[in-house]
C-alpha positions, -999 to +999 in steps of 0.1 A: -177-613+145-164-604+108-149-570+105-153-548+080-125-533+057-120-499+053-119-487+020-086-485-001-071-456-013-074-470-048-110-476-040-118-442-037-101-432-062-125-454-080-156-435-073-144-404-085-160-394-118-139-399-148-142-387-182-154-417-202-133-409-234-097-396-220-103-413-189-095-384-167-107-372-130-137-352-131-122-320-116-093-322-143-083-289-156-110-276-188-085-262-211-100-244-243-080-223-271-099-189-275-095-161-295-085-129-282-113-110-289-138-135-266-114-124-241-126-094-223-105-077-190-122-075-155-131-040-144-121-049-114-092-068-112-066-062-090-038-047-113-043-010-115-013-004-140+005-022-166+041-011-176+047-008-216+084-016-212+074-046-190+045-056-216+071-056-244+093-078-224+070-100-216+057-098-255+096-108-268+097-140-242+066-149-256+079-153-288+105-170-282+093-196-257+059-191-262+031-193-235+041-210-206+011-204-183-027-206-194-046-175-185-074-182-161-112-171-172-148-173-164-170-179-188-194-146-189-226-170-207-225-147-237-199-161-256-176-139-242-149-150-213-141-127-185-104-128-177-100-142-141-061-139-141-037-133-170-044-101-184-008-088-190-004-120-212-033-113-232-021-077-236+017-089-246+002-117-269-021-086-286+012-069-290+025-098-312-009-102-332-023-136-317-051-147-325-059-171-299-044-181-266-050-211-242-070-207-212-081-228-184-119-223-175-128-219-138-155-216-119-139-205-086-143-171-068-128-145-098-119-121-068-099-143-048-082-163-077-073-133-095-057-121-060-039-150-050-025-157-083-013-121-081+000-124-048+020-159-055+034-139-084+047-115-061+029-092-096+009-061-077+020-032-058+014-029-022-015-004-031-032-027-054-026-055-031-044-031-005-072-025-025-081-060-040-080-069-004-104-046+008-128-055-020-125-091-012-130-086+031-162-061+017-179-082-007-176-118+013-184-101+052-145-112+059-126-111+088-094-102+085-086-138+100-108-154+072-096-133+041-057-139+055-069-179+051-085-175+020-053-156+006-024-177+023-016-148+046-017-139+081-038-121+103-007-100+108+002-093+070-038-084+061-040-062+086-004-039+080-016-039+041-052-029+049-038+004+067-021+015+037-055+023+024-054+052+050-025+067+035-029+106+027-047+104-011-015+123-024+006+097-014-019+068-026-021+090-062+019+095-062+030+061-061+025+042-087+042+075-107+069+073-085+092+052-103+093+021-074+121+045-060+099+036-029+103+004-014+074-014-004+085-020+034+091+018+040+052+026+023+045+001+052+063+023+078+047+053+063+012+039+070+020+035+106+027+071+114-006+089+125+002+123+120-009+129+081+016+159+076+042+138+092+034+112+064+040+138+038+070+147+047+083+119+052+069+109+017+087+138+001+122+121+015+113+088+004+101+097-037+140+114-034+155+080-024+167+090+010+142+074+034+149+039+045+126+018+075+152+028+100+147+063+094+107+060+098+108+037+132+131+060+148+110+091+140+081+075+152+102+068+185+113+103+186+074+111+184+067+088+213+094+102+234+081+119+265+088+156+259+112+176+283+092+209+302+099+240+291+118+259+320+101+284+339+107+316+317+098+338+351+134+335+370+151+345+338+127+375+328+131+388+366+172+384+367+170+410+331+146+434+353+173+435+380+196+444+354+177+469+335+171+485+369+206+491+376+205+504+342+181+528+347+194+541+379+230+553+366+207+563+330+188+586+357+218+602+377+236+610+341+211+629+337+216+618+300+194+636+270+172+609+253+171+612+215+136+604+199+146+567+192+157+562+228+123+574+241+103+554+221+120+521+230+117+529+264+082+539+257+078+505+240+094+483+270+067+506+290+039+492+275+048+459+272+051+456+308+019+472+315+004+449+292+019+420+308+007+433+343-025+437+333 
């Protein structure tokens, strides 16, 4: 009985399509130089805010070492190209007066390349992180499980930058104006608490730069702390009757005048414990 032989690596390498003039792999990279104006920004992508300073930074690197990293884009069938990931280095290169710019052409998910090629450049804020993940989990019927594996994150990490989403609005609205005084593990903190007036407050000490994560988690502990009864206030009332009563009885065998303003407080004391009686 003859066996058969498996299939060599080199084999299959064989079989996959190559480009008859460069001789390259069919899924190699499709990199095209456009101009800037067939770029167009996503409405939706997941960078809310661009720094000017940081743009101009990025601008003067480019003209000295030029552009190290394609952008990504999707070709929008119109002649146009949508831009999948890359935006701030179209803005900086607009900034130096470009013309074109290299770009590699994909035909991937825009959502979840734009967000992971965010995320590996560590290049959003925890809110915009929050929000492009939320889009993603709504559009695609996600679990959390599932958008943590289409993202490179865990269950775990999805889920804690999910709830900053339900953040007071004021706090969502403040910080991206709040100079990244804030750092991004005590906004996590924050989102845990569940009292939203807590949260402000809380908020208020962190834009001033004197909040840190061990501040928040012992707060919450505090929170969780089983309170202490008040005392009986009964006792205590009764011992100051006893001693008003004393009072009264050496007041009553002076045989003291009372001025206007010691009758009324009397009066007063009167009616408050009528009231209390009932």
């Amino acid at each position: 009985m003859k066996l058969k032989r498996r299939p060599t690596y080199g084999a299959a390498l064989d079989r996959v399509a190559r480009d008859t003039l460069f001789g390259t792999s069919g899924d190699f990279p499709r990199l095209v130089e456009l101009d800037l104006d067939a770029l167009r920004p996503r409405p939706d992508q997941p960078r809310r805010t661009f720094d000017e300073a940081a743009l101009r930074e990025l601008a003067d690197s480019m003209a000295r070492v030029g552009l190290l990293h394609p952008l990504l884009v999707r070709d929008a069938g119109d002649g146009a190209y949508d831009i999948v990931a890359g935006e701030r280095r179209w803005r900086a290169a607009r900034l130096l007066g470009r013309r074109t710019l290299y770009a590699i052409v994909t035909d991937g998910d825009p959502d979840e390349i734009a967000l992971v090629e965010n995320l590996q450049r560590q290049d959003l804020d925890p809110l915009e992180e929050a929000d492009a993940l939320a889009r993603l989990m709504d559009r695609h019927a996600y679990t959390q499980a599932e958008l943590g594996a289409a993202v490179g994150k865990s269950q775990g990490q999805v889920s804690a930058t999910l709830r900053l989403l339900t953040l007071p609005a004021r706090i969502r609205e403040e910080y991206p104006t709040s100079d990244k005084r804030v750092p991004r593990s005590v906004l996590m903190e924050l989102a845990t608490i569940e009292d939203p007036a807590r949260q402000l407050a809380l908020w208020e000490q962190a834009r001033a730069g004197a909040l840190t994560v061990r501040a928040v988690r012992e707060e919450k502990a505090a929170a969780k702390a089983p309170r202490v009864p008040a005392a009986d206030p009964v006792p205590a009332v009764l011992r100051a009757v006893d001693r008003i009563s004393r009072s009264l009885e050496v007041l009553q065998a002076s045989r003291a005048d009372l001025n206007s303003d010691q009758r009324s407080r009397l009066a007063a004391l009167r009616r408050r414990i009528d009231a209390l009686l009932g």
